[in-house]
PyMOL commands that place a pseudoatom at each C-alpha (Angstrom):
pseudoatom trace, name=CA, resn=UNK, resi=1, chain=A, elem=C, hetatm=0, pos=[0.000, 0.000, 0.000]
pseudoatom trace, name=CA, resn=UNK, resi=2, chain=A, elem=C, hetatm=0, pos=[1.537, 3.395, -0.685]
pseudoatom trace, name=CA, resn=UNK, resi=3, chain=A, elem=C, hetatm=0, pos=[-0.105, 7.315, -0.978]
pseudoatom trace, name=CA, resn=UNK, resi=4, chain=A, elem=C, hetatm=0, pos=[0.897, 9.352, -3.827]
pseudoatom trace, name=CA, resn=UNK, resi=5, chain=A, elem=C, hetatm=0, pos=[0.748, 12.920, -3.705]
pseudoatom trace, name=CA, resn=UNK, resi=6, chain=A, elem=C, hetatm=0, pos=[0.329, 15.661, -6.242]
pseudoatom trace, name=CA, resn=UNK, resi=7, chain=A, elem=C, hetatm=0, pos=[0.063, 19.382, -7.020]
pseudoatom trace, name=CA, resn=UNK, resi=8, chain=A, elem=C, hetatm=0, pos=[2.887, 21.157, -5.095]
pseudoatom trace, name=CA, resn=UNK, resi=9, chain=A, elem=C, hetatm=0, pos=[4.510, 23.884, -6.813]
pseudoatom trace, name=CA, resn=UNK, resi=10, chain=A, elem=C, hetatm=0, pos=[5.325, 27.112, -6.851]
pseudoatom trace, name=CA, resn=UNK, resi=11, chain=A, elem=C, hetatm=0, pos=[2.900, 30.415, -6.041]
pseudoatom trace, name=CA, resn=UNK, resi=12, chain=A, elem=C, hetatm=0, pos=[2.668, 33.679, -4.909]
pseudoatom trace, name=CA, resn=UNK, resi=13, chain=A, elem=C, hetatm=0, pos=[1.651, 34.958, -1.918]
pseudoatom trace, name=CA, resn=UNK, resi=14, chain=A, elem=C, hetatm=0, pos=[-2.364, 34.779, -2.115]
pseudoatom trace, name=CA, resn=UNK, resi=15, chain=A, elem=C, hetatm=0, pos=[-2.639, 32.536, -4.700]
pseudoatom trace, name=CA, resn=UNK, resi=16, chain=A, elem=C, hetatm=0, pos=[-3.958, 28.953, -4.303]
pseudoatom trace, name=CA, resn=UNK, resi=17, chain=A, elem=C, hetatm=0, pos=[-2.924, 25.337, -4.850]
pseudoatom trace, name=CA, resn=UNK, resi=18, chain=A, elem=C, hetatm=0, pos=[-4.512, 22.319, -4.482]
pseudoatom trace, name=CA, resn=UNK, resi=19, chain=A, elem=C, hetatm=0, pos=[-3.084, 19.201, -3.886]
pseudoatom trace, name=CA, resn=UNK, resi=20, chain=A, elem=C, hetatm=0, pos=[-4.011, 15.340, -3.546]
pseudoatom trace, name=CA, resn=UNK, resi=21, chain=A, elem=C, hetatm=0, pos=[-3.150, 12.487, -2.481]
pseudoatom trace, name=CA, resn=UNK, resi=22, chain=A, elem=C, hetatm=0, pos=[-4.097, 8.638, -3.943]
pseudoatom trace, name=CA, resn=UNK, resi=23, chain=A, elem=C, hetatm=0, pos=[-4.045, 5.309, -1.930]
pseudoatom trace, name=CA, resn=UNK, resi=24, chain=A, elem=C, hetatm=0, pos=[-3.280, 2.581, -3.966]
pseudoatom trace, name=CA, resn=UNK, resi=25, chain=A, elem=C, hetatm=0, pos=[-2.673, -1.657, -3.105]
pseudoatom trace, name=CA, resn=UNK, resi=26, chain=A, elem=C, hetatm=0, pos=[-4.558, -3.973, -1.548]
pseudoatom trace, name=CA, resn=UNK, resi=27, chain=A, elem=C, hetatm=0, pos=[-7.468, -1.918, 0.640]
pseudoatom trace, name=CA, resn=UNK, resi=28, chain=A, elem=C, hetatm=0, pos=[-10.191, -3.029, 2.559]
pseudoatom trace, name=CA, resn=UNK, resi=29, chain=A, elem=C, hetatm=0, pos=[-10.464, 0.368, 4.087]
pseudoatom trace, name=CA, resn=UNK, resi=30, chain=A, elem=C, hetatm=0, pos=[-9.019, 3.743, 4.852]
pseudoatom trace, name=CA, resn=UNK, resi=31, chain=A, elem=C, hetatm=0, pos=[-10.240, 5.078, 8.159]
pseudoatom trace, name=CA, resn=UNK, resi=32, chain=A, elem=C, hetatm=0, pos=[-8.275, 8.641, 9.236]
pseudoatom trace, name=CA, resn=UNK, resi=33, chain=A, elem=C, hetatm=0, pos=[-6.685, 10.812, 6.078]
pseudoatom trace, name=CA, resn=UNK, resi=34, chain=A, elem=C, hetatm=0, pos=[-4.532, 13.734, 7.459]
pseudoatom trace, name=CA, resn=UNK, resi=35, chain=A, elem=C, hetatm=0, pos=[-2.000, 16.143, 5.844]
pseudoatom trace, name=CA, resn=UNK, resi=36, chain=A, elem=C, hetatm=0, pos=[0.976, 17.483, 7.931]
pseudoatom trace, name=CA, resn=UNK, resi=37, chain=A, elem=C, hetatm=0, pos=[3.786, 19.561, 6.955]
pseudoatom trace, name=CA, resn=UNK, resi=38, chain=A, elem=C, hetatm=0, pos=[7.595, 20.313, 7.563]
pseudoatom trace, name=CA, resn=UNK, resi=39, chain=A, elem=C, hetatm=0, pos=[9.387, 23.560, 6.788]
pseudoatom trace, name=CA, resn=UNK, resi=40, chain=A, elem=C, hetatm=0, pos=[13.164, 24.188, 7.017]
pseudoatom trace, name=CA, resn=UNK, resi=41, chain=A, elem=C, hetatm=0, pos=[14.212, 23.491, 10.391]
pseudoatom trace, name=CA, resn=UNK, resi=42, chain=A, elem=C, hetatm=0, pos=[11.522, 23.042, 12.066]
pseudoatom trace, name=CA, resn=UNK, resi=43, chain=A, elem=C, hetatm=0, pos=[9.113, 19.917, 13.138]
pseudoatom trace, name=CA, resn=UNK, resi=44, chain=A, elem=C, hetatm=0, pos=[6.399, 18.182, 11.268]
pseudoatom trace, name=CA, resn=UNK, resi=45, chain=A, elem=C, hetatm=0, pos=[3.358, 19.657, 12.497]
pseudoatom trace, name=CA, resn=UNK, resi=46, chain=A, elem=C, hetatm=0, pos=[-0.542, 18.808, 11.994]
pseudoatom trace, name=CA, resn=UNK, resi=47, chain=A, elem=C, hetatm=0, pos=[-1.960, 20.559, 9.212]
pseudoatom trace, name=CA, resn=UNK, resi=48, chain=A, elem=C, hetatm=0, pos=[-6.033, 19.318, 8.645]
pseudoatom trace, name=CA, resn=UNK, resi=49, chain=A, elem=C, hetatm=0, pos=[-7.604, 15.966, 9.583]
pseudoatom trace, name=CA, resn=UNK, resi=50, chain=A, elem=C, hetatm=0, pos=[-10.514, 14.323, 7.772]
pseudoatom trace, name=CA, resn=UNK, resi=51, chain=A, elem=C, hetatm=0, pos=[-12.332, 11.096, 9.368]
pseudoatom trace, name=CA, resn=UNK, resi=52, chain=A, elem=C, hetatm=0, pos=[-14.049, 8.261, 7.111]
pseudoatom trace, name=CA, resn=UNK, resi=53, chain=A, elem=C, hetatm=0, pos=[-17.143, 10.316, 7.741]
pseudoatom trace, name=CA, resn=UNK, resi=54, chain=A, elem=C, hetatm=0, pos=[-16.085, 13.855, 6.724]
pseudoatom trace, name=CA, resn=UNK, resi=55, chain=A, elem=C, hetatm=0, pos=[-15.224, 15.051, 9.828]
pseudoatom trace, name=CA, resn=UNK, resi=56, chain=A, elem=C, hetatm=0, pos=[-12.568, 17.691, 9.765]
pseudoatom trace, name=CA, resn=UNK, resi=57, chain=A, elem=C, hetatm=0, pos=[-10.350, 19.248, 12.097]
pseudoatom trace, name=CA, resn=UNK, resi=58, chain=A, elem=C, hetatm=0, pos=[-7.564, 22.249, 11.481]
pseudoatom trace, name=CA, resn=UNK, resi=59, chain=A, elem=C, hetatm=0, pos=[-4.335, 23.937, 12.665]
pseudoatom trace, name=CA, resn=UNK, resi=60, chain=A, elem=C, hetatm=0, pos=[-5.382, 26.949, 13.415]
pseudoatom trace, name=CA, resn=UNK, resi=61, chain=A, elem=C, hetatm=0, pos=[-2.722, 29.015, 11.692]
pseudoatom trace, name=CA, resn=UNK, resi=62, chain=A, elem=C, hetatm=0, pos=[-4.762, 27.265, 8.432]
pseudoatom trace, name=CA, resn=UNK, resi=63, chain=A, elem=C, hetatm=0, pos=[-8.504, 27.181, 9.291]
pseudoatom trace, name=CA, resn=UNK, resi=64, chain=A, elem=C, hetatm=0, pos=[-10.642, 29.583, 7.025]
pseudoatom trace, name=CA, resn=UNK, resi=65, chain=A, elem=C, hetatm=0, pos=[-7.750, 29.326, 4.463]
pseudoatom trace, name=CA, resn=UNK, resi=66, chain=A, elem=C, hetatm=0, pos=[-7.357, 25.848, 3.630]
pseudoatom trace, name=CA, resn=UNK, resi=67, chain=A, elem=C, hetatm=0, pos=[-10.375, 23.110, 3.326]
pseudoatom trace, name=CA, resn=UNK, resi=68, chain=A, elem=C, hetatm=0, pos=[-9.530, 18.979, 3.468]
pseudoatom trace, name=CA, resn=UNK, resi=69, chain=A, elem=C, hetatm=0, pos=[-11.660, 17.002, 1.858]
pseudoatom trace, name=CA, resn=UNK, resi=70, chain=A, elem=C, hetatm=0, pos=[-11.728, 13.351, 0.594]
pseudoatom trace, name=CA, resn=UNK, resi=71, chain=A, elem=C, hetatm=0, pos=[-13.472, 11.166, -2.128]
pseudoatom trace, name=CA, resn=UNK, resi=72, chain=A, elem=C, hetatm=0, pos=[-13.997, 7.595, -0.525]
pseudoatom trace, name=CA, resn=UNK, resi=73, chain=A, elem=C, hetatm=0, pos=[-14.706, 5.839, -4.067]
pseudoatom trace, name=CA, resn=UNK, resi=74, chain=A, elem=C, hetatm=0, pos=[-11.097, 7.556, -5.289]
pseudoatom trace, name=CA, resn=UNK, resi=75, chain=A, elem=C, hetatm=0, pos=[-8.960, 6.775, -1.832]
pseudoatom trace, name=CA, resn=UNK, resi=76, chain=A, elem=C, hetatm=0, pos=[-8.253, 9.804, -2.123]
pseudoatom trace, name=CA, resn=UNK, resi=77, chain=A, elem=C, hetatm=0, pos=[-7.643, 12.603, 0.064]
pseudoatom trace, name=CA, resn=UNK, resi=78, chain=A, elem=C, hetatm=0, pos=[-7.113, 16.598, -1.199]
pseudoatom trace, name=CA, resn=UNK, resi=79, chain=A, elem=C, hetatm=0, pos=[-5.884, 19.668, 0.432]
pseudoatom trace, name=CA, resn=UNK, resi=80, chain=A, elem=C, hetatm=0, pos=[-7.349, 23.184, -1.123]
pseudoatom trace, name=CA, resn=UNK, resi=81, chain=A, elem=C, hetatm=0, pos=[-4.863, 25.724, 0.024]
pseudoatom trace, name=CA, resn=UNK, resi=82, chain=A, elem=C, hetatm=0, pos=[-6.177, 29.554, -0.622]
pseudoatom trace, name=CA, resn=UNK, resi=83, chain=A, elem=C, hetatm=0, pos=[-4.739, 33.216, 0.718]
pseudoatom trace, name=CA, resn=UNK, resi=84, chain=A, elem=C, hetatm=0, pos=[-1.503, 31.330, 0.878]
pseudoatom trace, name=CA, resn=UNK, resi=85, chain=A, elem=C, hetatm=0, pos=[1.406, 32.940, 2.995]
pseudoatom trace, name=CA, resn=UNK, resi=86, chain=A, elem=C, hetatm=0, pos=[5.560, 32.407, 2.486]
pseudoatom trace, name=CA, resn=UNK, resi=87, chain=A, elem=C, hetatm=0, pos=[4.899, 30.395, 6.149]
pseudoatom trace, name=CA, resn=UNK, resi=88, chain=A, elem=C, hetatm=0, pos=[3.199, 28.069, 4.385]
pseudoatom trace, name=CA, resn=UNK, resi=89, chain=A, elem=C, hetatm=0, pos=[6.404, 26.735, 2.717]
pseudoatom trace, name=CA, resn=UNK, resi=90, chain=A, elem=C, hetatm=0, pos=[6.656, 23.698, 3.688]
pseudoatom trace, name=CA, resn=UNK, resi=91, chain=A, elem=C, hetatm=0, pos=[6.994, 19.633, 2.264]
pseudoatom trace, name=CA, resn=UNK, resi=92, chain=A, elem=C, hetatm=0, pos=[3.535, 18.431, 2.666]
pseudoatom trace, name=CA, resn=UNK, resi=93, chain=A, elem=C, hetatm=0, pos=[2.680, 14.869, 3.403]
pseudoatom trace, name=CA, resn=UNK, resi=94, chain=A, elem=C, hetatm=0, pos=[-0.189, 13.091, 3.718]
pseudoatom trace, name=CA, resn=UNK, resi=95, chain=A, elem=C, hetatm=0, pos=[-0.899, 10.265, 6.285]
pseudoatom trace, name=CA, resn=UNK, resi=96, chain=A, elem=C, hetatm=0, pos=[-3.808, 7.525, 6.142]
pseudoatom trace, name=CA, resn=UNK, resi=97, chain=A, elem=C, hetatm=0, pos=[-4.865, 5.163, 8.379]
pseudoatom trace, name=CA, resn=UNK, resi=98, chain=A, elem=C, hetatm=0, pos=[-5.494, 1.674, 6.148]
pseudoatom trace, name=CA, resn=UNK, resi=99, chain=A, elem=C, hetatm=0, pos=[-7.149, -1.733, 6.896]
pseudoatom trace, name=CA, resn=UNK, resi=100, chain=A, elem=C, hetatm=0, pos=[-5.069, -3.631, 4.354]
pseudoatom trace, name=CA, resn=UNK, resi=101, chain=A, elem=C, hetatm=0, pos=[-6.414, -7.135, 3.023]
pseudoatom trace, name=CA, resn=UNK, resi=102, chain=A, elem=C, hetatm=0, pos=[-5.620, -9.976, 2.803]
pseudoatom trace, name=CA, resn=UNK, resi=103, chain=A, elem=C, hetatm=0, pos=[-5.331, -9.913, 6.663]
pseudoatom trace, name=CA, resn=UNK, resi=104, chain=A, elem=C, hetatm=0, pos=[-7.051, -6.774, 7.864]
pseudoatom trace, name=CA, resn=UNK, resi=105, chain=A, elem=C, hetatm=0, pos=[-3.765, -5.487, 9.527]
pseudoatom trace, name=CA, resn=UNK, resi=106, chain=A, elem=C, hetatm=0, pos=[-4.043, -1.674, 10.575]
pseudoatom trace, name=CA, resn=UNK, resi=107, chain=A, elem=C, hetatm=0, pos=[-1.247, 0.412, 8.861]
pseudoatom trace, name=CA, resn=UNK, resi=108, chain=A, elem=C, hetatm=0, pos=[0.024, 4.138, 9.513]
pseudoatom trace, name=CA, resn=UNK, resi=109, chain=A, elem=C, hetatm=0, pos=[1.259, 4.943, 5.634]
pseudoatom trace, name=CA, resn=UNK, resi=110, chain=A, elem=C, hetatm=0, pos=[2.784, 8.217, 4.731]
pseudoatom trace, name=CA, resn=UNK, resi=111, chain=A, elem=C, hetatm=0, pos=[3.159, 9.580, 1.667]
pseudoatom trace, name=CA, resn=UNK, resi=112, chain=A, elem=C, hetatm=0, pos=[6.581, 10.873, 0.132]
pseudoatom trace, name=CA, resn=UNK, resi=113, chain=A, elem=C, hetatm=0, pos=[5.825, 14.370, 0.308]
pseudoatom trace, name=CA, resn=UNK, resi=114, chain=A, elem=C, hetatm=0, pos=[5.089, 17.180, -2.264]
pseudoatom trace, name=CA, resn=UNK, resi=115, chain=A, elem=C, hetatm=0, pos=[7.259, 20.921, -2.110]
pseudoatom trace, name=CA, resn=UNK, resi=116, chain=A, elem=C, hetatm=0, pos=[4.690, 24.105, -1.863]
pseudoatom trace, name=CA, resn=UNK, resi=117, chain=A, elem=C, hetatm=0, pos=[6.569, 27.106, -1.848]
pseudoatom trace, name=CA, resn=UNK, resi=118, chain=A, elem=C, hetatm=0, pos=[5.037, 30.379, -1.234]
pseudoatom trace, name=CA, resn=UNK, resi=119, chain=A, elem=C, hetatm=0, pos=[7.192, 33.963, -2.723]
pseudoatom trace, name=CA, resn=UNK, resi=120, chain=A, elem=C, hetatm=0, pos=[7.008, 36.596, -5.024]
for i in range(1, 120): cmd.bond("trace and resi %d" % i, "trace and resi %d" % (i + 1))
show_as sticks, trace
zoom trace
């Protein structure tokens, strides 16, 4: 099972970018769906978090500017970034929680990341 992200890039200051992120293998079921990200020197942190139900929960340094959402049928999992900032450079990464078959073992799976950079 892996995640595959898309849509980084570069933009400028209030501009918008929206990126996604595919599960693909053997899946019985993918609970949790998150996106985090990491700028230069400092630590991961939480970005949004979107349950198997569509419930979400933000960073606050994000909420009213970015929106998660996900499309069960897809396994897939987007982040709509708007009014972006130059602190929102960062690597982002998604994360999924994943019922994997043939066994039905749980699985924390990360993605490999995807560059945003924010700048005039």
């Amino acid at each position: 099972v892996q995640l595959v992200e898309s849509g980084g890039g570069l933009v400028q200051p209030g501009g918008s970018l929206r990126l996604s992120c595919a599960a693909f293998g053997r899946i019985f079921s993918i609970i949790g769906m998150c996106w985090y990200r990491q700028a230069r020197g400092k630590e991961r942190e939480l970005v949004a978090t979107i349950s198997k139900g569509g419930s979400t929960n933000y960073a606050d340094n994000v909420k009213g500017r970015f929106t998660i959402s996900r499309d069960n049928a897809k396994n897939t999992v987007y982040l709509q970034m708007n009014s972006l900032k130059p602190e929102d450079t960062a690597v982002y990464y998604c994360n999924a929680g994943i019922t994997v078959l043939p066994d039905f073992w749980y699985l924390e799976v990360w993605g490999q990341g995807t560059q945003v950079t924010v700048s005039s």
